[in-house]
C-alpha positions in Angstrom: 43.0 19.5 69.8 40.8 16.9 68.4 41.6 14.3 71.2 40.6 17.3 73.6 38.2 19.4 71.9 39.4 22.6 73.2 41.2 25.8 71.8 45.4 25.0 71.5 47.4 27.9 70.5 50.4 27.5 68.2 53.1 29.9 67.9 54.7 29.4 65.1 58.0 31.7 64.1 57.4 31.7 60.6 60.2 33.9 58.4 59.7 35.1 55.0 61.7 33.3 52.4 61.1 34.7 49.8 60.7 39.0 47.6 58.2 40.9 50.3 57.3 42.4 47.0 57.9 42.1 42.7 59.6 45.4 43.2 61.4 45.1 46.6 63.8 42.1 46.3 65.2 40.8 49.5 68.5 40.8 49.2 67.7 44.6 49.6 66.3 44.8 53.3 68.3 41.2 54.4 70.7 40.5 55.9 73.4 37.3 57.6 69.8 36.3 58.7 68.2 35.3 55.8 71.2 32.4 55.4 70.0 31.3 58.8 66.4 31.5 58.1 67.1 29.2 55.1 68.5 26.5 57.4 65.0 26.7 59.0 63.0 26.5 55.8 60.3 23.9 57.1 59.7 22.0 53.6 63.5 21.3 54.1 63.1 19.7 57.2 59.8 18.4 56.2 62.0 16.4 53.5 64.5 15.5 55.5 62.2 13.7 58.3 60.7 11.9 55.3 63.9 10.7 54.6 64.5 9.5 57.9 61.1 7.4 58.4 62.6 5.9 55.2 60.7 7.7 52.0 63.5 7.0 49.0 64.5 10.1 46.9 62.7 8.4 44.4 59.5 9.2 46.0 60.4 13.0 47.2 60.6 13.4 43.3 58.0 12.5 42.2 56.0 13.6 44.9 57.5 17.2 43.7 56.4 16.4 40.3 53.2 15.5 40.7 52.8 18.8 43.0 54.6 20.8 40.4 52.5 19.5 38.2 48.9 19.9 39.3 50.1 23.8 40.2 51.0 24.4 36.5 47.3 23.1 35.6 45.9 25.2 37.9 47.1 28.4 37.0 47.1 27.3 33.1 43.0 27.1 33.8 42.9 30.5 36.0 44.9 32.2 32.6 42.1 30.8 30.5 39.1 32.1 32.7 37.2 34.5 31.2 37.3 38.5 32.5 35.1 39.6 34.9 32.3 41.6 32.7 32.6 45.1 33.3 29.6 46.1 32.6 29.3 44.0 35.7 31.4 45.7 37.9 29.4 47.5 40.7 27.2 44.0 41.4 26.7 42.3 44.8 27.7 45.2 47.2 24.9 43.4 48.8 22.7 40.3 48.2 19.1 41.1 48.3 16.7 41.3 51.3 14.0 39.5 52.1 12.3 42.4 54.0 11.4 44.7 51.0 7.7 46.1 52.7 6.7 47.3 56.1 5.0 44.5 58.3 3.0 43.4 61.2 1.2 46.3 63.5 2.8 49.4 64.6 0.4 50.1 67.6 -1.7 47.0 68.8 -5.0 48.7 70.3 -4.2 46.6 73.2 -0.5 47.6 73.2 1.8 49.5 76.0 4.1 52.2 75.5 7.7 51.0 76.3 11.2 52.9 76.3 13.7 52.3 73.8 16.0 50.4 75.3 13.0 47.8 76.0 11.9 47.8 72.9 15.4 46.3 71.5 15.6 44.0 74.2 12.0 42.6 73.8 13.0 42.2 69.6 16.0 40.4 70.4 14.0 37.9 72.6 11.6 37.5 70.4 13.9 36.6 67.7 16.0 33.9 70.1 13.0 32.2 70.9 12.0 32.1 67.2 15.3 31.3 65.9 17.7 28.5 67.6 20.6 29.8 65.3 20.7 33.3 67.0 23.5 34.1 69.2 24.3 37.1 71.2 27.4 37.9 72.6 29.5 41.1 73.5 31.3 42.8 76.8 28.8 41.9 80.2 25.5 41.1 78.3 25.5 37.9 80.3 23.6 36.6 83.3 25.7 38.4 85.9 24.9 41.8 84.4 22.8 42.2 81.0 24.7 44.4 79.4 25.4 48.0 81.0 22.5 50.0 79.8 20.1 46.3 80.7 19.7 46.0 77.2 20.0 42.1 77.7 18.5 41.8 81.2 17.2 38.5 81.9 18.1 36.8 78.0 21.2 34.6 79.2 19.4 33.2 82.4 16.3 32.6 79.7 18.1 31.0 77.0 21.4 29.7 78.3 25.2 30.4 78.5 25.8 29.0 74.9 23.5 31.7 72.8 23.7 34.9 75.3 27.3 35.0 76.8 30.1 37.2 77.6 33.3 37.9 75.7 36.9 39.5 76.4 37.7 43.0 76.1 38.1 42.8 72.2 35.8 44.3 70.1 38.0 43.2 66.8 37.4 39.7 68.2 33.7 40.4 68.6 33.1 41.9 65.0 35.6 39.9 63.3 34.1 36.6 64.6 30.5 37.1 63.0 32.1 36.2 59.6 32.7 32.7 61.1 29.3 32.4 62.9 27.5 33.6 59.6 30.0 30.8 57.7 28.4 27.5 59.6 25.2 28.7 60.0 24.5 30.7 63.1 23.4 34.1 63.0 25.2 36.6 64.9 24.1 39.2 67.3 26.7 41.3 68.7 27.4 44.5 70.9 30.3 47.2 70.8 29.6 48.2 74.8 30.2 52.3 73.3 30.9 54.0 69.8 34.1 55.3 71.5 35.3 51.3 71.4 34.6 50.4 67.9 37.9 51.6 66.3 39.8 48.2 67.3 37.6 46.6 65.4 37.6 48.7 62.4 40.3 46.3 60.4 37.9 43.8 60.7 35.0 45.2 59.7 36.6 47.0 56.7 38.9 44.5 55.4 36.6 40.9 56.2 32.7 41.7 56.8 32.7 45.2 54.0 33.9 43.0 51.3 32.9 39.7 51.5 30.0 39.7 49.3 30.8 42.1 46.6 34.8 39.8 46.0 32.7 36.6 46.2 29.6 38.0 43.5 27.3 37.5 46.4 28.5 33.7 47.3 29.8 34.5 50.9 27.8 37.6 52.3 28.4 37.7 56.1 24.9 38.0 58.1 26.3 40.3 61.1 24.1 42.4 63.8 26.0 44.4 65.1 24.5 46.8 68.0 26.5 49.7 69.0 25.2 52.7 72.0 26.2 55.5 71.0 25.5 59.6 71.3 26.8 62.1 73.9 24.9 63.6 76.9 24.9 64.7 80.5 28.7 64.3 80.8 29.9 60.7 79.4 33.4 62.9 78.3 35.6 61.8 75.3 35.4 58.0 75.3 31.3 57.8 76.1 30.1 60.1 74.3 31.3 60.1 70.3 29.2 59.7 66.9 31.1 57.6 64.4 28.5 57.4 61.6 30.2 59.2 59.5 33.2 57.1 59.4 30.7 53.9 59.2 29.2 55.5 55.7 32.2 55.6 54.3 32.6 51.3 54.6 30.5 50.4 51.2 29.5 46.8 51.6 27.3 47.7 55.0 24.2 48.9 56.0 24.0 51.4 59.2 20.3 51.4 60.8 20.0 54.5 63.5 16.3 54.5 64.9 14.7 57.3 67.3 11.9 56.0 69.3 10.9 52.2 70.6 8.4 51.7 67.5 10.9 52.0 65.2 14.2 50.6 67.5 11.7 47.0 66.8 11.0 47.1 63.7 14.4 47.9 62.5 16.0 45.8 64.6 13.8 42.6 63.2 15.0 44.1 60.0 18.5 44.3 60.9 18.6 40.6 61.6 16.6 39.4 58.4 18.7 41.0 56.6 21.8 38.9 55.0 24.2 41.8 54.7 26.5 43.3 57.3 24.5 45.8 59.1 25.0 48.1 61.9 22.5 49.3 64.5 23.2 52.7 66.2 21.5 53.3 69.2 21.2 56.6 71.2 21.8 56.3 74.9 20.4 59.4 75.5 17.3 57.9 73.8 17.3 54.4 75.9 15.1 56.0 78.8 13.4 58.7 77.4 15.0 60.9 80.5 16.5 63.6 78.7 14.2 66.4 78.3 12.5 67.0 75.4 13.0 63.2 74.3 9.8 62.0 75.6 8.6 60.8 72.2 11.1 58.1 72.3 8.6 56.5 74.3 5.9 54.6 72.4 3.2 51.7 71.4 5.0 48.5 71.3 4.9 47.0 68.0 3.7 43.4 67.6 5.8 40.7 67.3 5.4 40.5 63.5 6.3 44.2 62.8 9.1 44.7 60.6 10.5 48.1 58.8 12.0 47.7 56.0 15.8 49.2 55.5 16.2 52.3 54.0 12.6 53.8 54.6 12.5 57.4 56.4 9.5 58.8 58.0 8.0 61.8 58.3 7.1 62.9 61.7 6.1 66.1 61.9 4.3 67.8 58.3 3.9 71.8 57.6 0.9 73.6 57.1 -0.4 73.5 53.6 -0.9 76.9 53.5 2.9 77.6 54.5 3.9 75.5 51.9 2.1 76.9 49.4 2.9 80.6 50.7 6.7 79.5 50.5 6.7 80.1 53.9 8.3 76.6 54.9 11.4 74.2 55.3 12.2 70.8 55.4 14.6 69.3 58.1 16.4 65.9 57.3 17.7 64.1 60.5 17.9 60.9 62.4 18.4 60.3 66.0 18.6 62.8 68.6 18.6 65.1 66.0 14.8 64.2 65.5 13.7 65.9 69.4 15.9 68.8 68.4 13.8 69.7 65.5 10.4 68.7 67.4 11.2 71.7 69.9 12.8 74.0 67.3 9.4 73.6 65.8 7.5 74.8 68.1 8.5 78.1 68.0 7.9 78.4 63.9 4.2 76.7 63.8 3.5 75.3 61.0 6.3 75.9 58.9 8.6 73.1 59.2 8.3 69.3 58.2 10.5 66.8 59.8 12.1 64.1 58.5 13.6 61.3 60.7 15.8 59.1 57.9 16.0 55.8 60.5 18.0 54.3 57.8 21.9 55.7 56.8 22.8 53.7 54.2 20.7 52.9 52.3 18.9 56.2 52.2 15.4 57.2 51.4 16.2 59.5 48.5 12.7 59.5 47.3 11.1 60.7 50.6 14.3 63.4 50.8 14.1 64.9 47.1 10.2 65.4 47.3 10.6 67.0 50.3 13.1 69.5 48.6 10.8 69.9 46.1 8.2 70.6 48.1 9.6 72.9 50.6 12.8 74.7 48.7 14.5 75.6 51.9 16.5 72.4 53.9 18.2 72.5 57.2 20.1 69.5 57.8 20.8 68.0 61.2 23.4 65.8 63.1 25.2 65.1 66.1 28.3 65.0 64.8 30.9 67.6 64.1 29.8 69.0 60.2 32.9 68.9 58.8 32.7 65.8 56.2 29.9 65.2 57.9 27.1 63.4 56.9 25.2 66.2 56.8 27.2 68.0 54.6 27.5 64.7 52.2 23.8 65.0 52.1 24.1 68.9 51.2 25.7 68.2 48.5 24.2 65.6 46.6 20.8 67.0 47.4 22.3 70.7 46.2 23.3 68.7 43.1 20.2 66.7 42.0 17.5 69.3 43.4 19.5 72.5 43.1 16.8 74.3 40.7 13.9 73.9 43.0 16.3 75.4 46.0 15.0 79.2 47.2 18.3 79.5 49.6 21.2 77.0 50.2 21.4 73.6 51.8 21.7 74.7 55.9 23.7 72.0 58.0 23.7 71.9 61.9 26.0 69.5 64.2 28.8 70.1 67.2 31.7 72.0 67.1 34.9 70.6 64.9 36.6 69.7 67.5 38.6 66.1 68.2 36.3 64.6 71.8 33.4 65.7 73.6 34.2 67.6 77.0 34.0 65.8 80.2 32.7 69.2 82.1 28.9 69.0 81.3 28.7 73.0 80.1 31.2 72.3 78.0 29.5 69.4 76.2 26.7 71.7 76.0 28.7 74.1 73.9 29.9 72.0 71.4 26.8 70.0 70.6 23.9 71.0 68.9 20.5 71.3 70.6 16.8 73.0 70.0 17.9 76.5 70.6 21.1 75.9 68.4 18.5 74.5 65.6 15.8 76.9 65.9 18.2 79.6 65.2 19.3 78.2 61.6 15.9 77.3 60.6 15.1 81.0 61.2 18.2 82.2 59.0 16.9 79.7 56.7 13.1 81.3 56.4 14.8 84.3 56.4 17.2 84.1 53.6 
């Protein structure tokens, strides 16, 4: 491999010698073969070719010895190591970021509206031109075809095969191989080509990237972007169309980013890669264009190149009437992604009475801008595009019922699909099973009315 500089895979048969377990010996579960497996032990036959390039017995000892030794020490000065403090315990689930305050210019006088999808692509250019270490890599964002939405259009002909480039069919190879990026130095950008896909990669994410920082007291964190389309509409069926957030929130040890127009798509996605931590950037496909009706918003003012949203900050972007509020006549709706057009329209129909809240940023949360909005309002309606059952939304239901629950005039309201296992293929019946304005504006009256 050295003389050649290029990959070499070994397969090695390698049997286990010795107990699978304390508590599981293996003369329980072995058998004739474990005699045979012995005959292959390789430190035996490591010895024995010693032997025959003519090391003397004298030598194997106390090359034992000396191993023997040095093993004893070791673990003699691991015994005498101090416990961990607990008072210590829930430390480094993250190391801190850099990007702690909102940045640069939202909307340049001079500036252009762009779509969504646009928006991340002209972030992600900005940041390889400013930053040699950047990499991006996933299924067909290369020259040939810049990823299948065009989110990468032109980026591998503009900086070359060895930063923007193509990878197998392997998404646990594509997550799992930010952690050795991050390790020398480079700083990973990398797509899942739909939600659907990310479950292969899961082991990865959950058992490498999660972890890393918190089991090393924040001395290995892994830097990983990790861009993933996601969101159902017009007929993408059961393996184009799923929300996984929920399962994502339940990973401690990563951040999940889920913007809902091109403003904030930039901002968090300059974020996202300052950030040292693991995090994850949802985007909605339905979003990307702005084609889907009602979703015209999506569409904004590019930022400048120096604009940067901090993780963890929601926005409000619709407010109530004073005089609602103060009547009691008003409610708050918490949401994030699609959700966020659903409630605009809902809206409509209720003038004045209903703030919006788009959280942009899962985990963390904005549990400031959400509590004083409880506060304020006493009435909450809840939004997502996933099934509600142990849904994010009803996580949020209850932690909010829990910490706000005397300045509540009704219960917590949730709205999301239908608990059911994959989105429909037929169009009207993807229709049925998500959520939409209609479906909204009918719980937000219940919830004025109750």
């Amino acid at each position: 491999m050295r003389e050649e500089r290029a990959p070499i895979l070994i397969h090695a048969k390698c049997p286990l010698l010795g107990h699978h377990t304390s508590g599981v010996r293996k003369e329980w579960y072995r058998g004739d073969d474990l005699r045979e497996d012995y005959n292959r032990d390789p430190l035996q036959k490591l010895e024995q070719q010693l032997v025959e390039f003519g090391v003397s017995e004298h030598e194997l000892n106390h090359t034992r010895s000396t191993i023997n030794k040095r093993i004893a020490e070791e673990f003699e000065r691991a015994v005498k190591e101090a416990d961990p403090d607990p008072d210590d315990f829930d430390s480094y689930e993250f190391v801190p970021t850099p990007v702690t305050e909102e940045q640069g210019i939202r909307t340049p006088s001079n500036g252009e509206k762009v779509v969504m999808v646009d928006a991340a692509l002209h972030a992600i250019d900005e940041i390889l031109h400013t930053h040699p270490e950047a990499l991006l890599y996933g299924q067909d964002v290369g020259e040939r075809l810049g990823g299948v939405f065009r989110e990468a259009a032109t980026l591998a002909k503009k900086y070359g095969k060895q930063r923007v480039f193509n990878t197998p069919i392997q998404e646990a190879y594509i997550i799992g191989s930010t952690a050795g990026m991050s390790a020398v130095g480079a700083k990973p950008i990398v797509e899942i080509q739909f939600a659907d896909y990310i479950w292969p990669g899961i082991n990865q994410l959950v058992e490498e990237i999660s972890k890393s920082c918190y089991l090393t007291k924040g001395k290995f964190p892994i830097q990983s972007l990790i861009r993933v389309p996601i969101g159902a509409y017009g007929g993408g069926g059961p393996y184009h169309s799923g929300s996984i957030e929920s399962t994502l929130l339940t990973i401690r040890g990563i951040k999940v980013v889920y913007p809902s127009n091109a403003a904030d798509m930039k901002g968090l996605m300059k974020a996202a890669f300052y950030d040292p931590n693991p995090v994850i950037m949802l985007e909605h496909k339905g979003l990307y264009w702005s084609k889907v009706p009602g979703t015209l918003d999506a569409k904004s003012i590019e930022p400048d190149q120096d604009y940067i949203i901090p993780l963890g900050k929601g926005r409000v972007v619709l407010e109530a009437d004073s005089s609602m509020v103060d009547a009691g006549q008003s409610a708050v709706v918490i949401t994030y992604g699609m959700g966020v057009y659903w409630a605009k329209e809902a809206a409509q129909h209720l003038k004045g009475k209903i703030e919006i809240i788009d959280l942009r940023t899962l985990n963390p949360l904005d549990w400031e801008l959400m509590t004083n909005a409880v506060k304020n309002h006493g009435r909450v309606l809840i939004v997502t595009e996933q099934p509600l059952l142990h849904s994010i939304a009803e996580s949020l239901a209850g932690s909010l019922t829990k910490s706000c629950f005397q300045f509540l005039d009704a219960p917590i309201f949730t709205c999301g699909a239908a608990d059911l296992p994959a989105i429909p293929l037929n169009v009207n019946l993807e229709k049925r099973m998500m959520p939409d304005a209609e479906k909204v504006r009918e719980e937000l009256v219940k919830l004025l009315n109750y």
